[in-house]
C-alpha positions in Angstrom: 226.5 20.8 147.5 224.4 23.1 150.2 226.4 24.8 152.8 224.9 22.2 155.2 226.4 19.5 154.5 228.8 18.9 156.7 232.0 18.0 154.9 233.1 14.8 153.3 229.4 13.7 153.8 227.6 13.2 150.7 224.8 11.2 148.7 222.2 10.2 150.6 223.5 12.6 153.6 223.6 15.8 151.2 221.2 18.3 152.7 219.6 20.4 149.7 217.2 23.3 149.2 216.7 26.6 151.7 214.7 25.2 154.4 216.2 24.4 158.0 214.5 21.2 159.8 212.4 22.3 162.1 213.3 21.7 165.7 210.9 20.1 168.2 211.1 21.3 172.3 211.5 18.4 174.3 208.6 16.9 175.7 209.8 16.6 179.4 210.2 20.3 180.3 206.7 20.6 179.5 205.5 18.0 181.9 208.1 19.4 184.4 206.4 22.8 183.9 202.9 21.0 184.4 204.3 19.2 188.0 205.3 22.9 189.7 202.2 24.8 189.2 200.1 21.8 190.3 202.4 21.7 193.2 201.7 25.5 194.2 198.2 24.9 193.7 198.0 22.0 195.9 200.2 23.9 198.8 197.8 27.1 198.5 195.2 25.2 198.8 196.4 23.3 202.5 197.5 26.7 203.6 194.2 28.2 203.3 192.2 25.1 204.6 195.2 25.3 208.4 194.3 29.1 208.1 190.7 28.0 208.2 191.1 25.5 211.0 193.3 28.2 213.4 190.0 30.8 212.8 187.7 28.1 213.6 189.5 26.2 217.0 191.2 30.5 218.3 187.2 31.9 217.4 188.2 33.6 214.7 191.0 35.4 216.4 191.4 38.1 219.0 188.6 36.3 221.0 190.7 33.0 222.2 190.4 32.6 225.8 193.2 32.3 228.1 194.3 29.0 229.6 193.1 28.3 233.2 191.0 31.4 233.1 188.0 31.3 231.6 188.0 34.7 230.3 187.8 36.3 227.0 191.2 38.2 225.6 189.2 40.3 224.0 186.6 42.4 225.2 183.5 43.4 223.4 180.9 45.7 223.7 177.5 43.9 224.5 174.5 44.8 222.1 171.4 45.9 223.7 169.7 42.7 222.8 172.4 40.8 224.1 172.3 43.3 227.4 168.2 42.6 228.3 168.3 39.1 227.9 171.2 38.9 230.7 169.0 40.2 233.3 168.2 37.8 235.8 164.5 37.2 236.1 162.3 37.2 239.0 162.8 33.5 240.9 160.2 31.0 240.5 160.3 31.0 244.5 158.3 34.6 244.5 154.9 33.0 243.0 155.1 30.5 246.6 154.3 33.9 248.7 150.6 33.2 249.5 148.0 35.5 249.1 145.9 37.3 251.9 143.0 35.8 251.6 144.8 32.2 251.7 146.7 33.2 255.4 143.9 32.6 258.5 145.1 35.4 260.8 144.1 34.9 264.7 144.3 38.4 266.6 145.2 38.4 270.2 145.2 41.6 272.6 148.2 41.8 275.3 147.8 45.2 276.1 145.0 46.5 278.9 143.5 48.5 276.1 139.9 46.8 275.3 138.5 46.4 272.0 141.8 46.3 270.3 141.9 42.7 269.1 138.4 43.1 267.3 139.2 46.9 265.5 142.9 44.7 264.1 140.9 41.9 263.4 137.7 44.4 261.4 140.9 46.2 259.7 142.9 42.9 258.1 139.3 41.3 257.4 139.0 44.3 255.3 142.4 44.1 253.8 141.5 40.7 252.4 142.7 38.7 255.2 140.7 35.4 256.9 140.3 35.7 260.5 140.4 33.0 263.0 140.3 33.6 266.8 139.8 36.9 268.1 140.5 37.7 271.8 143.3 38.6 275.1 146.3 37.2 274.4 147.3 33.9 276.5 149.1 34.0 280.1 152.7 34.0 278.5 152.2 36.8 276.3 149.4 38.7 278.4 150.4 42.8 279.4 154.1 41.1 278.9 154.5 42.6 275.2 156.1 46.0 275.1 157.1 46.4 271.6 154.1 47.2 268.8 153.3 43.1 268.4 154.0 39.8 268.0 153.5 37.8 264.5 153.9 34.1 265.8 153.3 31.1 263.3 154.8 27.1 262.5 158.3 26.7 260.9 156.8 26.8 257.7 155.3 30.0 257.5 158.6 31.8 258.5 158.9 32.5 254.3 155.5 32.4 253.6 152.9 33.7 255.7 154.8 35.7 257.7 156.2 38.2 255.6 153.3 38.4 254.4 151.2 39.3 257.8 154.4 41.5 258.4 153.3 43.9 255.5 150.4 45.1 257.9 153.0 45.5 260.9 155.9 46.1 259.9 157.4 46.9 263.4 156.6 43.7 264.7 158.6 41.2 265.9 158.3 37.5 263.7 158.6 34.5 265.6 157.9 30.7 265.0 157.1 27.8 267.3 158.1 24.4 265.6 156.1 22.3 267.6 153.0 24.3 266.3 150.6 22.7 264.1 148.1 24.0 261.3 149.1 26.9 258.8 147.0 29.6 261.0 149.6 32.5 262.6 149.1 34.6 265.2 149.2 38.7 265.4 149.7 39.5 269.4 149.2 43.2 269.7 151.8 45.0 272.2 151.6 47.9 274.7 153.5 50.0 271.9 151.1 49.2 268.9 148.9 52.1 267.8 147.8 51.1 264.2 148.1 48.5 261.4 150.2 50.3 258.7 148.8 52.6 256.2 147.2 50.6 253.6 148.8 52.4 251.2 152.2 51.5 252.2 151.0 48.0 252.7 150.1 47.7 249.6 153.3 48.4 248.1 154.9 46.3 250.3 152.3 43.1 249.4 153.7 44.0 245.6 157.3 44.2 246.6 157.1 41.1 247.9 155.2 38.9 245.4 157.9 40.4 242.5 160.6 41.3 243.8 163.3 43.4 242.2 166.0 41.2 240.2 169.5 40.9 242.2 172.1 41.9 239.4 174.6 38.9 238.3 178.0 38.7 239.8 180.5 39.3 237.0 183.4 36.8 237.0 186.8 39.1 237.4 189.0 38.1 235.4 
């Protein structure tokens, strides 16, 4: 009898010859074993698709912006890229500024100098300006001007034509009459006038005004 048979068991039960019965594992700690890592995997998996949502809805964090305010939490340096494309450009306003020779210029004398209405008039003709009337200056304005001049136009060339005109006086005094008609304005010469000018400095001042210098942005505080 082997030493594995247990006793008082024989015959068919007898266990004989020097090898052991082999011994299976059980089937259900390897499924169990198969259940956890697919579990980690899943939970990895979720954790790295919320970090992916928090980057995406915060800006990839550092950059959120605080409630109510508008404003970053993080500040950044701008590139130079970045930096010339936030200048402001010239408003489309500045191409409305008529030219000289689009402005009918009608040159009045108030002073009881002679010949000084025709000399201006010679001089802005020259300058690229069209002339209208040339002549004394009506009873209201007649020896009754003190200052250099007058520049006196409608309602609507108080941003057009006048600043312009004004480039060639720049002392004068700008007025408009709304019940004036036409697009014509008026340059009343004054007991202080002496010259248009230089046309050098007028010049400058004609290209100042058709582009002028960009205003730059206000920054929000925050």
């Amino acid at each position: 009898m082997s030493m594995l048979t247990p006793p008082g068991m024989g015959g068919k039960y007898r266990i004989t010859g020097d090898k052991y019965p082999r011994m299976r594992p059980h089937r259900r700690r390897g499924r169990l074993a198969v259940v956890v890592v697919a579990c980690g995997a899943v939970l990895g998996v979720a954790g790295w698709g919320t970090l992916q949502l928090i980057d995406v809805f915060t800006g990839g964090g550092g950059t959120a912006t605080a409630a109510g305010t508008g404003c970053s939490t993080k500040a950044t340096k701008a590139s130079p890229a970045a930096s010339a494309s936030a200048v402001p450009t010239v408003p489309a306003a500045a191409g409305a500024v008529p030219r000289p020779a689009q402005i009918t210029v009608n040159v009045f004398n108030a002073t009881t100098r002679s010949g000084l209405a025709k000399t201006t008039a010679d001089e802005l003709r020259k300058r690229g300006f069209r002339i209208g009337e040339v002549g004394n200056a009506a009873k209201q304005y007649d020896k009754k001007v003190t200052g250099t001049g007058i520049l006196l136009g409608p309602a609507s060339s108080l941003n057009t034509s006048l600043p312009v005109l004004a480039t060639q006086l720049t002392a004068a005094e700008r007025r408009t009459d709304a019940a004036r008609a036409g697009t014509a304005v008026d340059l009343i010469i004054g007991n202080g006038f002496k010259a248009l000018t230089s046309q050098a400095a007028s010049v400058k001042a004609l290209t100042a005004l058709a582009a002028p210098q960009p205003t730059p942005s206000t920054k929000k505080r925050c």
